[in-house]
N, C-alpha and C positions, 0 to 999 in steps of 0.2 A: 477771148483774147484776140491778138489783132496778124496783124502777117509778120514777118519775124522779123525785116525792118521797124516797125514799132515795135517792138517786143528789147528796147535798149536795155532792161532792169526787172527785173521781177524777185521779190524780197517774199519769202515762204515764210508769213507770220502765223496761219492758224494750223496748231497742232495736228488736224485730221491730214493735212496736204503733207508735212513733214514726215507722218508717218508712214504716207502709201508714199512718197516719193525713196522713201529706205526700203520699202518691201520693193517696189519697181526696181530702184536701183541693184540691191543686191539678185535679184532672179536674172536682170539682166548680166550679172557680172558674172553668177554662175552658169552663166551657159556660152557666153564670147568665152574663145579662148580652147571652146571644144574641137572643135575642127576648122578648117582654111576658111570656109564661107559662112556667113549667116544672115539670117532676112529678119525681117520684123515688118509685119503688115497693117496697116490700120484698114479696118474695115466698117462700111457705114451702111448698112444697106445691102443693096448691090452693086457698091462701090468700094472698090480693095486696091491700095497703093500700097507700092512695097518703097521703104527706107532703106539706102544705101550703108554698106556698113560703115563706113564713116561718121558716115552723120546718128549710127545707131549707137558707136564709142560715146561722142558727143552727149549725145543723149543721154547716156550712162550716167558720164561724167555730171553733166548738168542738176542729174537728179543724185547722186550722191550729194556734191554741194547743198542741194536745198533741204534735204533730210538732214546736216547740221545746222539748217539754219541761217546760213550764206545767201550774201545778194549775189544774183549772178549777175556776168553782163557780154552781150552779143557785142563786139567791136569787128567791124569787115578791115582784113588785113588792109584796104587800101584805103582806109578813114584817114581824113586829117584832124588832128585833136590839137585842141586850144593847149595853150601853156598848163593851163587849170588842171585840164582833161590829164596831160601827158603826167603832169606834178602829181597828180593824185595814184594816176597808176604806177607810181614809182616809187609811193611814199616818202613825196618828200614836201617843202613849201614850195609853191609857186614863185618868190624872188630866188632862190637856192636853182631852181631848175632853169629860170632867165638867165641869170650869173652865169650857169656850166653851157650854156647855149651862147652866150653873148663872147664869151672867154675859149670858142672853138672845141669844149672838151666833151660835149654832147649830141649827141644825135644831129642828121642835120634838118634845116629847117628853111622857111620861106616867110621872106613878110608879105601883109593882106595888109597894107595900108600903115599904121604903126604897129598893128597886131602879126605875132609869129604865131606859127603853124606847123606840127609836124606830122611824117605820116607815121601810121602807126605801126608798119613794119621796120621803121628804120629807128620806131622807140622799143619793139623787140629786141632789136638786134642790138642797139644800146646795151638793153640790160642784162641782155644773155653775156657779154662782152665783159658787165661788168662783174657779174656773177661769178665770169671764169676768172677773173684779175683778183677777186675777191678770197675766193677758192685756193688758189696759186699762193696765195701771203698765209692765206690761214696753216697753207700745208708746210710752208717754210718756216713757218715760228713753231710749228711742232715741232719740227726737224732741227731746228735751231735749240730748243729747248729738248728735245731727247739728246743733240750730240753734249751738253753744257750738262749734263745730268741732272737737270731742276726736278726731278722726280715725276716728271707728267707722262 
């Protein structure tokens, strides 16, 4: 493998790696969560680095995802992602995602010539935003439909 700037994608197709990454993963889960601190060492030789717990959650995580079989993928909060980039991690089309950017109702952006750009913290923040807004209707047409007595 390469340094974790190239490391954009890594797809867990053969069933031996899926397997140890569920056994890593869950050993790792049962033991975060024990007390305030935790280490994890790699050791090579006589060369021993210790992982900050952050990046040991991380870690966690990453290897859960590959044990089901999940592409992961490393994005640095301060990346700027293509329309394509942004469209796809929002699952949506690329003209759908131009439209809500060109029409002020999405994230903001910058042009590179004819091409837009956004960064990728401010297409989190998008979608957490839209999540909540998402959330907020879904809780009202409950609420809507419990006071009307439609039986839900």
């Amino acid at each position: 493998m390469g340094r974790a700037e190239d490391m954009l994608l890594y797809t867990s197709e053969g069933a031996k790696e899926v397997e140890q990454a569920g056994v890593v993963s869950r050993q790792i889960a049962g033991i975060l969560g024990s007390g305030e601190q935790a280490s994890l060492f790699l050791v090579d030789g006589d060369k021993r680095v210790e992982v900050p717990l952050k990046a040991i959650h991380m870690l966690q995580e990453i290897l859960n995802l590959m044990a089901r079989g999940d592409a992961v993928s490393l994005i640095p909060i301060h990346a700027e992602l293509t329309t394509q980039q942004a469209a796809d991690f929002l699952n949506v089309s690329r003209p759908y995602f131009v439209k809500l950017l060109e029409a002020g109702n999405g994230p903001d952006f910058r042009q590179v010539g004819r091409h837009r750009r956004v960064m990728f913290k401010d297409l989190l923040e998008y979608k957490s935003k839209m999540e909540k807004e998402q959330s907020d209707a879904l809780d009202a047409l409950a609420t809507q439909a419990q006071d009307l007595d439609m039986g839900y």
